[in-house]
C-alpha positions in Angstrom: 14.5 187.6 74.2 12.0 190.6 72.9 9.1 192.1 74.7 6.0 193.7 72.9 6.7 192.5 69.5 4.1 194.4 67.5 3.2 195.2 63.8 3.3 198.8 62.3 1.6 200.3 59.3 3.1 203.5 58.4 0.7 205.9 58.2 1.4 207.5 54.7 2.9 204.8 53.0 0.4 201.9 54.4 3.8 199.6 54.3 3.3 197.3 57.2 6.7 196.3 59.3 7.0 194.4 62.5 9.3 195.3 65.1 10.8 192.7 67.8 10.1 195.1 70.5 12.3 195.9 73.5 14.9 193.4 75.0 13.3 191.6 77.8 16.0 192.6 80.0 15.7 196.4 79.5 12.0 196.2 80.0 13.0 194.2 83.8 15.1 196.9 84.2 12.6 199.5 83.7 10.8 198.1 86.5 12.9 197.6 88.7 14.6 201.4 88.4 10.7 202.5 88.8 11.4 201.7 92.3 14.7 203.7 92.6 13.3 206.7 91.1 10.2 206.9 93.7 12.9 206.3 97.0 14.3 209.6 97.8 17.8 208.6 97.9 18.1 207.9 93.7 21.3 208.0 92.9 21.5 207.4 89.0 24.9 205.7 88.1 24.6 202.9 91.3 20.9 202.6 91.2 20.6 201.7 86.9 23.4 199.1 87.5 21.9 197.9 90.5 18.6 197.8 88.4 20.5 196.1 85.9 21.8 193.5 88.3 18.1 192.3 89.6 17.3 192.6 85.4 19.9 189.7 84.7 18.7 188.0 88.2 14.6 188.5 87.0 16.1 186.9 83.4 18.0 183.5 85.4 15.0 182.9 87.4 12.9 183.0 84.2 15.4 180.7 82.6 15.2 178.3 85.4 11.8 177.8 85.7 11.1 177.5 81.9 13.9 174.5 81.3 
């Protein structure tokens, strides 16, 4: 699943595209390794799978309560 889809219009050739956007997942992700970052104890390899981890868990959940 895609977050932000949006429409682009190139600015020279005035060709309009759409892009899908960023994988729903990467964009839980993102938020949840916001919170890493701030703690003073960030450790980057354990901390973006970790973030990863409650990314998939965010995604279930979402999946659960749509169906």
């Amino acid at each position: 699943m895609k977050a932000y889809p949006f429409l682009h219009k190139h600015p020279t050739t005035g060709n309009t595209t759409m892009s899908d956007g960023m994988d729903l997942r990467d964009w839980f992700a993102g938020l949840a390794m916001q919170a890493f970052v701030s703690a003073e104890d960030f450790s980057t390899k354990t901390d973006i799978e970790f973030a990863y981890e409650i990314a998939d868990a965010m995604m279930k959940a979402r999946k659960e309560v749509t169906e």
